[in-house]
Predicted model as a PDB file, atoms N, CA, C, CB and O in Angstrom, pLDDT in the B-factor column:
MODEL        1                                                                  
ATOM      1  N   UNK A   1      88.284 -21.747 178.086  1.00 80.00           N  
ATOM      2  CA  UNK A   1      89.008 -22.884 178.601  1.00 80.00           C  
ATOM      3  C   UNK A   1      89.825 -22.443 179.823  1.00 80.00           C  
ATOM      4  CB  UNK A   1      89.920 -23.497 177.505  1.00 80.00           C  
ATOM      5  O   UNK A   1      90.602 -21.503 179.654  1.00 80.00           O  
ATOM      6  N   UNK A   2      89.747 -22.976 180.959  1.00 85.00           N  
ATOM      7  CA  UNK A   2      90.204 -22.859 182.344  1.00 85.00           C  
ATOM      8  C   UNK A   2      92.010 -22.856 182.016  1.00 85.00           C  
ATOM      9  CB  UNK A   2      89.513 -24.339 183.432  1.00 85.00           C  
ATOM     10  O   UNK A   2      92.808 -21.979 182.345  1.00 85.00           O  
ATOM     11  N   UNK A   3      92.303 -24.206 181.230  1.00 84.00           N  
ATOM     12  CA  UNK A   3      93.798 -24.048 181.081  1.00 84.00           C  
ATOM     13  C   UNK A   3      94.253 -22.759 180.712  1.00 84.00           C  
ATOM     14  CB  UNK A   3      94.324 -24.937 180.115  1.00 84.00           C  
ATOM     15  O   UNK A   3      94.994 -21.998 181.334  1.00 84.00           O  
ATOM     16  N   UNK A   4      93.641 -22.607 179.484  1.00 89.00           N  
ATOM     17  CA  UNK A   4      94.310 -21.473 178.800  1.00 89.00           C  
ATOM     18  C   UNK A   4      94.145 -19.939 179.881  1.00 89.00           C  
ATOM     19  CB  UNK A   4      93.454 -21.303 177.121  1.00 89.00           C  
ATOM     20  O   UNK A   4      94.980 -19.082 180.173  1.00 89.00           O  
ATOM     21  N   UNK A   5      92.905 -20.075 180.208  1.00 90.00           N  
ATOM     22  CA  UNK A   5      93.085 -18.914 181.428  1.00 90.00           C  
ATOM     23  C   UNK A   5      94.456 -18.704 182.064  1.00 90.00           C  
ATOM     24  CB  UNK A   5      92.164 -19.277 182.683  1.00 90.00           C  
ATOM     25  O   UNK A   5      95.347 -17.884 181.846  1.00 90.00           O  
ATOM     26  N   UNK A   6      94.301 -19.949 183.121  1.00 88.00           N  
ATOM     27  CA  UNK A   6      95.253 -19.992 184.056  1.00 88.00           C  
ATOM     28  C   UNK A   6      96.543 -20.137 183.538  1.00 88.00           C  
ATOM     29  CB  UNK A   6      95.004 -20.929 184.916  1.00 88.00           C  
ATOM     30  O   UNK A   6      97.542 -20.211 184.253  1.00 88.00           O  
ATOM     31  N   UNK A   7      96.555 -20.184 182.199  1.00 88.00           N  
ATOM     32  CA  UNK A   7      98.334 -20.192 181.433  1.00 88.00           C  
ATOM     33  C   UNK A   7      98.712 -18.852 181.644  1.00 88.00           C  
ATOM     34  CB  UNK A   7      98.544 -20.535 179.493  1.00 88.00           C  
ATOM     35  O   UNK A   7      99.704 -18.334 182.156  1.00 88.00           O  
ATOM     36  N   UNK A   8      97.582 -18.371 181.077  1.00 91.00           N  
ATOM     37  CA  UNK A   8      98.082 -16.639 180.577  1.00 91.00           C  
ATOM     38  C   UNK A   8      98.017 -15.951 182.147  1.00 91.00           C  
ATOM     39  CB  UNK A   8      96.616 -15.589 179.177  1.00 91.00           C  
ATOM     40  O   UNK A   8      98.754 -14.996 182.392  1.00 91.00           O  
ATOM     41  N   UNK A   9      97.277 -16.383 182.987  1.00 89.00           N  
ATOM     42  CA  UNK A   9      97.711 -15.594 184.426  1.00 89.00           C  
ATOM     43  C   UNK A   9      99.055 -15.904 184.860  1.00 89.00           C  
ATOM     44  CB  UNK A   9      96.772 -15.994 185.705  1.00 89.00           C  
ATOM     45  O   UNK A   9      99.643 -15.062 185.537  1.00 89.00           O  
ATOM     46  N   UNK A  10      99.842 -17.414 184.454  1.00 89.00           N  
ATOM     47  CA  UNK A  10     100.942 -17.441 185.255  1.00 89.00           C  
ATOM     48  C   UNK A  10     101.882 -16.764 184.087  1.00 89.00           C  
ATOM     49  CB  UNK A  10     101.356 -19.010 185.892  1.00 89.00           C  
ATOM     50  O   UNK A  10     102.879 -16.099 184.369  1.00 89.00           O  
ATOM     51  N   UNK A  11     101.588 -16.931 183.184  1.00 88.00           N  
ATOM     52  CA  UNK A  11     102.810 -16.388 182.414  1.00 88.00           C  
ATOM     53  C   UNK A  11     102.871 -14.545 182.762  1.00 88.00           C  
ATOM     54  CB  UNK A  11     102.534 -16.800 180.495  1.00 88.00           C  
ATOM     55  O   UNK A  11     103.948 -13.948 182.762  1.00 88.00           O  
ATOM     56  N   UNK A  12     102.176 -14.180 182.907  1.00 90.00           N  
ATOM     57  CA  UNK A  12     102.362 -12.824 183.978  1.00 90.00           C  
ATOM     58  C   UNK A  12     102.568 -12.621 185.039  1.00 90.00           C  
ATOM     59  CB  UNK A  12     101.646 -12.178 184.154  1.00 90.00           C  
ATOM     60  O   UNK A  12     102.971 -11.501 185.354  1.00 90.00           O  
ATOM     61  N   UNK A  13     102.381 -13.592 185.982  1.00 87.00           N  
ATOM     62  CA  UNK A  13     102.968 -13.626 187.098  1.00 87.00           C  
ATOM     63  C   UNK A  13     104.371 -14.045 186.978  1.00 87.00           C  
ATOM     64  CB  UNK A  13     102.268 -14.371 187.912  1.00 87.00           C  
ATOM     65  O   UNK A  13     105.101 -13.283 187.612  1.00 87.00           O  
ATOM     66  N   UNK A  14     104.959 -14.934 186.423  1.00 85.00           N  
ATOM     67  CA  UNK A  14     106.060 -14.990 185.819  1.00 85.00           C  
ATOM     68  C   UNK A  14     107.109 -14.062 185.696  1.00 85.00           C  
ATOM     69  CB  UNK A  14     105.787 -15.233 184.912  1.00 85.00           C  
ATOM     70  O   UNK A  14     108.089 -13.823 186.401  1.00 85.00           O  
ATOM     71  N   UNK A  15     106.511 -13.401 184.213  1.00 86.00           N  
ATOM     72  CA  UNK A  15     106.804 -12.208 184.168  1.00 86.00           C  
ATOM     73  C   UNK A  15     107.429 -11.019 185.000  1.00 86.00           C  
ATOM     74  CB  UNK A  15     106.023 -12.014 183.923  1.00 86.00           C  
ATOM     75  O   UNK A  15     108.601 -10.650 185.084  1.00 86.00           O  
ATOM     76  N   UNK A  16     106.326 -10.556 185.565  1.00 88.00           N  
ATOM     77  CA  UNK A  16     106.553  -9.615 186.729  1.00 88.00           C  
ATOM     78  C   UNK A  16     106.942  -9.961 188.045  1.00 88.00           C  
ATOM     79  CB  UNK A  16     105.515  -8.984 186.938  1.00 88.00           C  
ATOM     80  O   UNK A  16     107.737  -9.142 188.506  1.00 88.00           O  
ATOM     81  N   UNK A  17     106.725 -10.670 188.626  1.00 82.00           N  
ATOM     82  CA  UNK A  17     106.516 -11.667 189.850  1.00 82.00           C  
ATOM     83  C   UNK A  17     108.548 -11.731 190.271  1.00 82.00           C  
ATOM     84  CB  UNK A  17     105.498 -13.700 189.128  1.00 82.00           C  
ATOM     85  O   UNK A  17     109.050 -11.615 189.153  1.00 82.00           O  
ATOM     86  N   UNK A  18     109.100 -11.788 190.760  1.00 80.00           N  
ATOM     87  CA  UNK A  18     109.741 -11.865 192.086  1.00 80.00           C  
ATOM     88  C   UNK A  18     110.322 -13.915 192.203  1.00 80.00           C  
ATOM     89  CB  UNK A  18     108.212 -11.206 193.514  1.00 80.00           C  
ATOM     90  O   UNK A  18     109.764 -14.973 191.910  1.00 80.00           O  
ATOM     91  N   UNK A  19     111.506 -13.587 192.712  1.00 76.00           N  
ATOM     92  CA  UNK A  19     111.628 -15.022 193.758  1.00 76.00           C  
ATOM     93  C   UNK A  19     110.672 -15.755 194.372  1.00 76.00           C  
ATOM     94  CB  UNK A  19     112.281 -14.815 194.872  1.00 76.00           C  
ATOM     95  O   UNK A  19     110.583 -16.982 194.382  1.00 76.00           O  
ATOM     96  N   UNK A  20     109.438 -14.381 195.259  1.00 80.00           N  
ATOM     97  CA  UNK A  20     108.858 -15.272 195.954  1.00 80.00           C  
ATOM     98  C   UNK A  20     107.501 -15.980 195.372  1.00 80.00           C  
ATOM     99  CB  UNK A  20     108.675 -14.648 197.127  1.00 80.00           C  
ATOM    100  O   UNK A  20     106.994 -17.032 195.762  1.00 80.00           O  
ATOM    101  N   UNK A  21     106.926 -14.851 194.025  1.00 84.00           N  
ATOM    102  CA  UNK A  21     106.265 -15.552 193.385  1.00 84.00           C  
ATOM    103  C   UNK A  21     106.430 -17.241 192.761  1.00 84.00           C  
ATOM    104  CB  UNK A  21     106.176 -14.735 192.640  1.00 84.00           C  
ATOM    105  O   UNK A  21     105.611 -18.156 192.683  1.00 84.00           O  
ATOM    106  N   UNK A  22     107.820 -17.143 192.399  1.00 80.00           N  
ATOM    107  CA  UNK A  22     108.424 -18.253 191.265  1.00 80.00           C  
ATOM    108  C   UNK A  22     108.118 -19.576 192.858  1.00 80.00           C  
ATOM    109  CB  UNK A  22     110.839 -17.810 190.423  1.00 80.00           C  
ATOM    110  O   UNK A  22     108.141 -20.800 192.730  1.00 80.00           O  
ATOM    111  N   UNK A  23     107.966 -19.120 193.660  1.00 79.00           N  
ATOM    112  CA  UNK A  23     108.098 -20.612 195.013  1.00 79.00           C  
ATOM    113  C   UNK A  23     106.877 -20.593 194.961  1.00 79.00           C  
ATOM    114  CB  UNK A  23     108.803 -20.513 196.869  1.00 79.00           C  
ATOM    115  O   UNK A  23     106.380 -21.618 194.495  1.00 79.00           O  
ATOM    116  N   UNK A  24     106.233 -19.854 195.246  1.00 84.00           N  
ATOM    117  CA  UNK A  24     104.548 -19.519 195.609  1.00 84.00           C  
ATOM    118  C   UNK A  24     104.048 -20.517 194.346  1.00 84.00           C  
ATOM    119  CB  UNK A  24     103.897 -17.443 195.421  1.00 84.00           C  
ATOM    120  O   UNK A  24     103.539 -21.578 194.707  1.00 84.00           O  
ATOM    121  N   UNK A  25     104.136 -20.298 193.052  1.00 83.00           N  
ATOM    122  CA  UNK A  25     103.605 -21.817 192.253  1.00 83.00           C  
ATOM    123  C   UNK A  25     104.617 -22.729 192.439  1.00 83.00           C  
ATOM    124  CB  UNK A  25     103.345 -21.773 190.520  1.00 83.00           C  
ATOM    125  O   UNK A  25     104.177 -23.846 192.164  1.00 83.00           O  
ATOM    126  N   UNK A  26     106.106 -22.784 192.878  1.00 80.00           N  
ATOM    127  CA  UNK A  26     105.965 -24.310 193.319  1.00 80.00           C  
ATOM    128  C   UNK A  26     105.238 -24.975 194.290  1.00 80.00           C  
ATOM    129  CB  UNK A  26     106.971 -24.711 193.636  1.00 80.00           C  
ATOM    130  O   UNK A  26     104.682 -26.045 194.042  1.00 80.00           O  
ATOM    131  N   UNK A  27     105.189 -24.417 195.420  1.00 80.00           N  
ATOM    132  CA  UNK A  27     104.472 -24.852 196.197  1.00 80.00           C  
ATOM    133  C   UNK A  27     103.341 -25.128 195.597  1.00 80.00           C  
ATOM    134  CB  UNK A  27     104.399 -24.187 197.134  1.00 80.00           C  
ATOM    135  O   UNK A  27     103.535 -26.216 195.055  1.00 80.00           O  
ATOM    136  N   UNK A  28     102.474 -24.846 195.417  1.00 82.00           N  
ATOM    137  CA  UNK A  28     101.201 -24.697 195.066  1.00 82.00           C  
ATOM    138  C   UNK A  28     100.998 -26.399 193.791  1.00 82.00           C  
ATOM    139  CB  UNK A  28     101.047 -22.789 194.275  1.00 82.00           C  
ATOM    140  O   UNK A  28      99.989 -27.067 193.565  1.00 82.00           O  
ATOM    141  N   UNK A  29     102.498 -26.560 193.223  1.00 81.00           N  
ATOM    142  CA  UNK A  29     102.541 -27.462 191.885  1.00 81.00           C  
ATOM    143  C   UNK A  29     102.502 -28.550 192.373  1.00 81.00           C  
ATOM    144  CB  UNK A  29     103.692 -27.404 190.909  1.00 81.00           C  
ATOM    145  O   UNK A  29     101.882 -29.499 191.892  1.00 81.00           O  
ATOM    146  N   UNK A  30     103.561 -28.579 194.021  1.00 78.00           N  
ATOM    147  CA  UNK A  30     103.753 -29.782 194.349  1.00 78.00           C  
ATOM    148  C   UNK A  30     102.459 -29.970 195.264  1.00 78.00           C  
ATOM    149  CB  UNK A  30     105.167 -30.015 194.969  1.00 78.00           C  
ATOM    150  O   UNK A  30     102.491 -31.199 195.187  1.00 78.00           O  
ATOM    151  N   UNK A  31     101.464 -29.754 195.984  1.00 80.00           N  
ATOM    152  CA  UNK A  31     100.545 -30.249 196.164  1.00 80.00           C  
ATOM    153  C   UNK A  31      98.959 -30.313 195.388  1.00 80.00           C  
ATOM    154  CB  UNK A  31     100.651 -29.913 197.110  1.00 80.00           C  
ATOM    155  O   UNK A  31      97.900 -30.391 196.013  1.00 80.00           O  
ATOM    156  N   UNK A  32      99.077 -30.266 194.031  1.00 81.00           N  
ATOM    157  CA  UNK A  32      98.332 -30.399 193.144  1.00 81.00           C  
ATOM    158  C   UNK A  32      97.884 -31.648 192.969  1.00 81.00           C  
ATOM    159  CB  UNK A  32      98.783 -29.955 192.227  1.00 81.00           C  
ATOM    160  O   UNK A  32      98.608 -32.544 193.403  1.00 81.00           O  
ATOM    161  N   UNK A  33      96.753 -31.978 192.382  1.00 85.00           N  
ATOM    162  CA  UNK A  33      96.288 -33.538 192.538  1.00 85.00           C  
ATOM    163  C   UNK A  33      97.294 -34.039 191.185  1.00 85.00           C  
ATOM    164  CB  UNK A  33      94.204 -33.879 192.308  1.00 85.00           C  
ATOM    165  O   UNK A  33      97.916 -33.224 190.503  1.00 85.00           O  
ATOM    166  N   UNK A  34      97.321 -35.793 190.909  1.00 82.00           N  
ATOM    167  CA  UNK A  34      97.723 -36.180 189.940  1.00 82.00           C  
ATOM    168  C   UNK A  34      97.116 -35.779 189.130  1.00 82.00           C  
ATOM    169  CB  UNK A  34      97.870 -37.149 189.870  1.00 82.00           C  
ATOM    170  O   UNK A  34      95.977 -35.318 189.210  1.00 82.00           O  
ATOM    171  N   UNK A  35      98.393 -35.994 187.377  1.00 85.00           N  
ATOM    172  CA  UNK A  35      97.454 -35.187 186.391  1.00 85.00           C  
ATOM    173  C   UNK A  35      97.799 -33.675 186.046  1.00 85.00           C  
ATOM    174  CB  UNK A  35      96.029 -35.159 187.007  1.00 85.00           C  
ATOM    175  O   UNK A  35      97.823 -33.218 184.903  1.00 85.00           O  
ATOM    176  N   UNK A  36      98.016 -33.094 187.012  1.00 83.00           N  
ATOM    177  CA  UNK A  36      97.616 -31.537 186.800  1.00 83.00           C  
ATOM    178  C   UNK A  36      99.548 -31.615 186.606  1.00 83.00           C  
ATOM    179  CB  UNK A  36      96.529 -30.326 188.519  1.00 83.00           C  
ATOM    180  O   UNK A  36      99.742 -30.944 185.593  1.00 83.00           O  
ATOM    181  N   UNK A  37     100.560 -31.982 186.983  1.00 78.00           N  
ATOM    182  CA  UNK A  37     101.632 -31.891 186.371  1.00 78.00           C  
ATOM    183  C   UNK A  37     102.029 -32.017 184.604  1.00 78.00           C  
ATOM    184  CB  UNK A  37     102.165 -32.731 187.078  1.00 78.00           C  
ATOM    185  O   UNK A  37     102.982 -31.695 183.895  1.00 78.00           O  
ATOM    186  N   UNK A  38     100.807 -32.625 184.426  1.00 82.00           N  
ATOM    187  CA  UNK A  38     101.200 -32.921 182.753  1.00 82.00           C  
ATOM    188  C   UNK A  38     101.100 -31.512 182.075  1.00 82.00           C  
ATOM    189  CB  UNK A  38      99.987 -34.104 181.864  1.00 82.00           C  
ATOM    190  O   UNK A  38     101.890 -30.888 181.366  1.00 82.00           O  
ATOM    191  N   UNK A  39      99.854 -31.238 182.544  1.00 85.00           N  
ATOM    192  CA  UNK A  39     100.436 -29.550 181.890  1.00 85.00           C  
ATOM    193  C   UNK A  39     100.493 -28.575 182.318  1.00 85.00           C  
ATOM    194  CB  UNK A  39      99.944 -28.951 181.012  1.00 85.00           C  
ATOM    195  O   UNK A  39     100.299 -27.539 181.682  1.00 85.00           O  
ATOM    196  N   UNK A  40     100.785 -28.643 183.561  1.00 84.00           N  
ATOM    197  CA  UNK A  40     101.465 -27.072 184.643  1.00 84.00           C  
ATOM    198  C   UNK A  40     102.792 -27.350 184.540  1.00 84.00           C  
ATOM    199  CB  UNK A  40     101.051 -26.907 186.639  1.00 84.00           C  
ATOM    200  O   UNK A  40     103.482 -26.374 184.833  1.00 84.00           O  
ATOM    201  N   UNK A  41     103.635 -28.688 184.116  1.00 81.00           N  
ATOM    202  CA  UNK A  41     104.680 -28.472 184.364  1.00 81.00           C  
ATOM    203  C   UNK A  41     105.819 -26.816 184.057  1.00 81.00           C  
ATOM    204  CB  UNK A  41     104.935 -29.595 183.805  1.00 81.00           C  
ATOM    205  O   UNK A  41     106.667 -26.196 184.699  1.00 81.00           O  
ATOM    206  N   UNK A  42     105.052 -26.690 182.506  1.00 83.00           N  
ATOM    207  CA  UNK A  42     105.944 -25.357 182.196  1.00 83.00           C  
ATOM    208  C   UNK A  42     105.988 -24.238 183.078  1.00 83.00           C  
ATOM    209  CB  UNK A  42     105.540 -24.738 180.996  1.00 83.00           C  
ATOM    210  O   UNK A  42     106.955 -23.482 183.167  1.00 83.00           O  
ATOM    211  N   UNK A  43     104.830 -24.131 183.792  1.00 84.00           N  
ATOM    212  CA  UNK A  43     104.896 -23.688 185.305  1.00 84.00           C  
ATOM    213  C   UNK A  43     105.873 -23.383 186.150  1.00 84.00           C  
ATOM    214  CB  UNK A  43     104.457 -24.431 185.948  1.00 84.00           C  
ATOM    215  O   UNK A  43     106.188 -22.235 186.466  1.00 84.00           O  
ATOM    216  N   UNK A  44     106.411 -24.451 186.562  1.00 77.00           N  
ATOM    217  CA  UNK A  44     107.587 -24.338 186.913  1.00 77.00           C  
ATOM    218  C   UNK A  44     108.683 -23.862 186.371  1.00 77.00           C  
ATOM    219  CB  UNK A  44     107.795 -25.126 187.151  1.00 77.00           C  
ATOM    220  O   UNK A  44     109.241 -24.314 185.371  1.00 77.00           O  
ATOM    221  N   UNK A  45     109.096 -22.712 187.180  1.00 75.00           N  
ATOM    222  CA  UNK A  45     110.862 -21.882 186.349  1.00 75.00           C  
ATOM    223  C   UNK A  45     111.220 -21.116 187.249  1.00 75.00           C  
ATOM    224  CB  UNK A  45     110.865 -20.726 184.775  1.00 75.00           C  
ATOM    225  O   UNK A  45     110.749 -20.129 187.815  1.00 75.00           O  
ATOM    226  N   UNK A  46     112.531 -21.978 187.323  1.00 65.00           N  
ATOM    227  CA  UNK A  46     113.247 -21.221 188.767  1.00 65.00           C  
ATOM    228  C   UNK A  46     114.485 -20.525 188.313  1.00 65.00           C  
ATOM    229  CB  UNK A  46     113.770 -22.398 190.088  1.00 65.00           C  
ATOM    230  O   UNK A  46     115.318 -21.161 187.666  1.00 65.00           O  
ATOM    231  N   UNK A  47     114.657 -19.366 188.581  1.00 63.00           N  
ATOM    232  CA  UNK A  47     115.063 -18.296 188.809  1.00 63.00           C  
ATOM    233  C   UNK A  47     116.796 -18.596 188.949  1.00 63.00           C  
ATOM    234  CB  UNK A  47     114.229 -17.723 190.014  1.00 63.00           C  
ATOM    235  O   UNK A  47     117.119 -18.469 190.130  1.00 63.00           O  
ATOM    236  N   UNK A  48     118.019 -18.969 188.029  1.00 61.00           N  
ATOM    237  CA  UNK A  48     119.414 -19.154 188.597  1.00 61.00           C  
ATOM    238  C   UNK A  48     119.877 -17.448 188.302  1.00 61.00           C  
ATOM    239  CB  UNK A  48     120.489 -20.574 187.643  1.00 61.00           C  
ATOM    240  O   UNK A  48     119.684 -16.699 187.345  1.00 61.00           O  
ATOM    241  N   UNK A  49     120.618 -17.262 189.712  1.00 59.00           N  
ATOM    242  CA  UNK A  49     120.929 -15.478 189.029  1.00 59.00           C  
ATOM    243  C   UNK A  49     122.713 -15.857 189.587  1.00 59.00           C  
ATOM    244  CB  UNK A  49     119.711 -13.449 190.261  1.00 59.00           C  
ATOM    245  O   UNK A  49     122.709 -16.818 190.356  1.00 59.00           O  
ATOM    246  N   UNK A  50     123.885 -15.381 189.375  1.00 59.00           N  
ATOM    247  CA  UNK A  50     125.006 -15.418 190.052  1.00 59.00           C  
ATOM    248  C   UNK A  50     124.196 -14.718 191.498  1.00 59.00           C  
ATOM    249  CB  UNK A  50     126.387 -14.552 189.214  1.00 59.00           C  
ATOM    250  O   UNK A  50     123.823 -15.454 192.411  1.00 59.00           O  
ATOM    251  N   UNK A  51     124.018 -13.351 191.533  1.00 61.00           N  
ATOM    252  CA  UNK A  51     123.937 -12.822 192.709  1.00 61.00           C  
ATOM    253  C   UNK A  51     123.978 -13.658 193.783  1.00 61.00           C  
ATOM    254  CB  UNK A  51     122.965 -12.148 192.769  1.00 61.00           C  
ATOM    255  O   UNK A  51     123.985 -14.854 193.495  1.00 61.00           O  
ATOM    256  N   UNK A  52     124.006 -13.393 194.859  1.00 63.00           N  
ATOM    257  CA  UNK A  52     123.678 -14.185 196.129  1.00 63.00           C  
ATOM    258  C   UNK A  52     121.867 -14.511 196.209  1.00 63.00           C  
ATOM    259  CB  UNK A  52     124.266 -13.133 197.581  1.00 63.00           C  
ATOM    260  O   UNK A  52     121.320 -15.595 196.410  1.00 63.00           O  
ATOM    261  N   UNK A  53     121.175 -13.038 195.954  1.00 64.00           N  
ATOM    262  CA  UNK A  53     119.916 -13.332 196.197  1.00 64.00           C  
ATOM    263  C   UNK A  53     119.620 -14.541 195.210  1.00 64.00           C  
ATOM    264  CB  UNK A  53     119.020 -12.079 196.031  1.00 64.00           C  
ATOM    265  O   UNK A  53     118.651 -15.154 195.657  1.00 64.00           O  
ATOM    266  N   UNK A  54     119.992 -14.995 194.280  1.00 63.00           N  
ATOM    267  CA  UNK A  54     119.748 -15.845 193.101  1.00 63.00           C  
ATOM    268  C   UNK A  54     120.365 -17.365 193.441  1.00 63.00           C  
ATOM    269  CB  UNK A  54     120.488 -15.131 191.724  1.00 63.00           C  
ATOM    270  O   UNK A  54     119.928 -18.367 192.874  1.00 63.00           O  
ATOM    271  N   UNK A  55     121.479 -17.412 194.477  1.00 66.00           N  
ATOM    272  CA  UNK A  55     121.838 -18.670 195.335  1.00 66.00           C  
ATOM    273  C   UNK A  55     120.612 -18.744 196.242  1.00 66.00           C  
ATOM    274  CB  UNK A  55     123.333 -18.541 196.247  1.00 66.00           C  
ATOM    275  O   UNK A  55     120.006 -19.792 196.463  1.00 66.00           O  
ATOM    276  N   UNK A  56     120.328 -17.683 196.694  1.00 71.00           N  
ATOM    277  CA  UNK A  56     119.370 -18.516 197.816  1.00 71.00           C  
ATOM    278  C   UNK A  56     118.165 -18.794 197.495  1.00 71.00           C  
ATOM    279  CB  UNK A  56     119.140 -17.872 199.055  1.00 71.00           C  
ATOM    280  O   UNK A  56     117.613 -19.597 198.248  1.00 71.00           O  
ATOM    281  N   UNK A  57     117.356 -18.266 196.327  1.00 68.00           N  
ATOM    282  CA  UNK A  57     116.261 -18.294 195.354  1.00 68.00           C  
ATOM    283  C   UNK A  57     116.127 -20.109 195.300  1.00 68.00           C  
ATOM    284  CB  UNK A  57     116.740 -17.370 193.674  1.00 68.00           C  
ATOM    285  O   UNK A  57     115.265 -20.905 195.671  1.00 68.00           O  
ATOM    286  N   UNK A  58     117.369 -20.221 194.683  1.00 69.00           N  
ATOM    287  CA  UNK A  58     117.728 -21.221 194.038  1.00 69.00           C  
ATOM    288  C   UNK A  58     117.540 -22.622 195.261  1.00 69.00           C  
ATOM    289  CB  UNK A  58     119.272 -20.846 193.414  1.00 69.00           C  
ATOM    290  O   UNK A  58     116.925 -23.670 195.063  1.00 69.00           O  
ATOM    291  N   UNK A  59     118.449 -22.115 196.793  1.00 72.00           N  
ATOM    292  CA  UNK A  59     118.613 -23.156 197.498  1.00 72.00           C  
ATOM    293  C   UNK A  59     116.892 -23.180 198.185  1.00 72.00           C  
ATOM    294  CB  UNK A  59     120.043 -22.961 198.574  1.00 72.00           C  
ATOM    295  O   UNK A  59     116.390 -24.220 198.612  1.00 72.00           O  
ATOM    296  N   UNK A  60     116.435 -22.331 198.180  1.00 74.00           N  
ATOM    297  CA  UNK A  60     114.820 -22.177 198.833  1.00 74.00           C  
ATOM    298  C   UNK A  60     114.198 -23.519 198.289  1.00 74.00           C  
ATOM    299  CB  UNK A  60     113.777 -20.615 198.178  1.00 74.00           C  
ATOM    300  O   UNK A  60     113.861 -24.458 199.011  1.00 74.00           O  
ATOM    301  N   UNK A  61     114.064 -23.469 196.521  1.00 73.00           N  
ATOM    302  CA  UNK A  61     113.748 -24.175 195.531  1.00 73.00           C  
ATOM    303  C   UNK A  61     113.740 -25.661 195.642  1.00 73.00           C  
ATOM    304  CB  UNK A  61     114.476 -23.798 194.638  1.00 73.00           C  
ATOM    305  O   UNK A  61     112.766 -26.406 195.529  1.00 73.00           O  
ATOM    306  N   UNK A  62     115.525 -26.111 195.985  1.00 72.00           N  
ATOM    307  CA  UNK A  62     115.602 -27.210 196.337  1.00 72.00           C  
ATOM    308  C   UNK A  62     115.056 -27.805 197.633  1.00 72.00           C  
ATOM    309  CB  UNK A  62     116.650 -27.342 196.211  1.00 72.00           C  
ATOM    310  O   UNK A  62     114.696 -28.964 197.838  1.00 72.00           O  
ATOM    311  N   UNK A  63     115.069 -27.031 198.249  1.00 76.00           N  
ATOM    312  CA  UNK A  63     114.732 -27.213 199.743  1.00 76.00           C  
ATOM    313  C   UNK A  63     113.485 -27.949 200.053  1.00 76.00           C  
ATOM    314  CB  UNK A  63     114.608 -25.894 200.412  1.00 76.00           C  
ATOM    315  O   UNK A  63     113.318 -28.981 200.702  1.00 76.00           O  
ATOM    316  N   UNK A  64     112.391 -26.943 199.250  1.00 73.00           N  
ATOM    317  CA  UNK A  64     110.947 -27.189 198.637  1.00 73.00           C  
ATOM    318  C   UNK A  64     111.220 -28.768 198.219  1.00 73.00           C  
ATOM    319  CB  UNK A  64     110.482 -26.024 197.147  1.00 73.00           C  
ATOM    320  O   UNK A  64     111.039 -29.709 198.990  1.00 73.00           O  
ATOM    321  N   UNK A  65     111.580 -28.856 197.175  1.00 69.00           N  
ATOM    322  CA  UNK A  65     111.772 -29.782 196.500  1.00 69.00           C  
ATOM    323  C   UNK A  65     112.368 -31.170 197.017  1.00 69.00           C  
ATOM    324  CB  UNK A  65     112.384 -29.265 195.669  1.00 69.00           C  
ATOM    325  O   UNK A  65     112.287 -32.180 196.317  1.00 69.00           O  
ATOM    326  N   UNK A  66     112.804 -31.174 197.926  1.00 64.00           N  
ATOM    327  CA  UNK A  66     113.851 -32.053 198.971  1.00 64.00           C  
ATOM    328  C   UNK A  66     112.918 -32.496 200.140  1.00 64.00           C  
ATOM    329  CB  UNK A  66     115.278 -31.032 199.681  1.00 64.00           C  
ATOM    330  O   UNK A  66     113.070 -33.640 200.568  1.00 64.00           O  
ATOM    331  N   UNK A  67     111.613 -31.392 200.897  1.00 71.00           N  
ATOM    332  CA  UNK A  67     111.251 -31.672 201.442  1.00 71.00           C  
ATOM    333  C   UNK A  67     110.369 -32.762 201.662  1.00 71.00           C  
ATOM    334  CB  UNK A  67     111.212 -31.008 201.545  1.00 71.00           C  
ATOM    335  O   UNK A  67     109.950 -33.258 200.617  1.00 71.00           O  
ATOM    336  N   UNK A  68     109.934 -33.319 202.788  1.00 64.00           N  
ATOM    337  CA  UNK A  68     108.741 -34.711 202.847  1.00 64.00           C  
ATOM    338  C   UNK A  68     107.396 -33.893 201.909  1.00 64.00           C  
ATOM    339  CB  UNK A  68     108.059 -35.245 205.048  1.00 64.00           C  
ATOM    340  O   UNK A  68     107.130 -32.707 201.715  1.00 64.00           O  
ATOM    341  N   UNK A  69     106.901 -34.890 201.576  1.00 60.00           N  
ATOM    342  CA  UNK A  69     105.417 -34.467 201.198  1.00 60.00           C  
ATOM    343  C   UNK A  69     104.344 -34.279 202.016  1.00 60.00           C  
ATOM    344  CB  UNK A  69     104.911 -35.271 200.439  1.00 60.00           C  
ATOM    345  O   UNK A  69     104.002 -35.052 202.911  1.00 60.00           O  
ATOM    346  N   UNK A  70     103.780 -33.201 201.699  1.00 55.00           N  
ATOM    347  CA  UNK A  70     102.797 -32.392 203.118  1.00 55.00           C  
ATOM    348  C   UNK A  70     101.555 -33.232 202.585  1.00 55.00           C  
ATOM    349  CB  UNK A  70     102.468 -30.145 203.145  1.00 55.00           C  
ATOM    350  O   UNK A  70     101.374 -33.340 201.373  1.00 55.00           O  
ATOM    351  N   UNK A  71     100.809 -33.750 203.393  1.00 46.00           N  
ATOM    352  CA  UNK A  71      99.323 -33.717 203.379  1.00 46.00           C  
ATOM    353  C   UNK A  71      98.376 -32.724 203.434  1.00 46.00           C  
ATOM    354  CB  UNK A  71      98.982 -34.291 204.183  1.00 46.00           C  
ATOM    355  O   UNK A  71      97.179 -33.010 203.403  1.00 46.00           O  
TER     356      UNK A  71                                                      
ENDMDL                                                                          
END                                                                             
């Protein structure tokens, strides 16, 4: 099953993966066809740290998120 594949790849990328990974599937979530949010949502998990790097993680995120929708 393709889902279950692609679960267990992100949950390691997850995992190991970085700030810039955690944007790299948003991006990727928000131009996904309809549908595919119902179950990638868990997908999505953004990163709150105090640090500074963890403010800007964070403001990247919204930013994404704030922006127009790309074609």
């Amino acid at each position: 099953d393709i889902h279950q594949w692609l679960e267990r790849l992100v949950v390691i990328l997850l995992r190991v993966g970085g700030s810039e990974e955690h944007l790299y599937l948003l991006n990727h979530l928000l131009i996904c066809p309809a549908g595919v949010g119902k179950w990638a949502a868990p997908f999505l998990q953004i990163q709150v740290q105090t640090i500074s790097s963890g403010v800007q993680h964070f403001m990247q995120a919204l930013a994404i998120l704030m922006s127009p929708a790309r074609h």
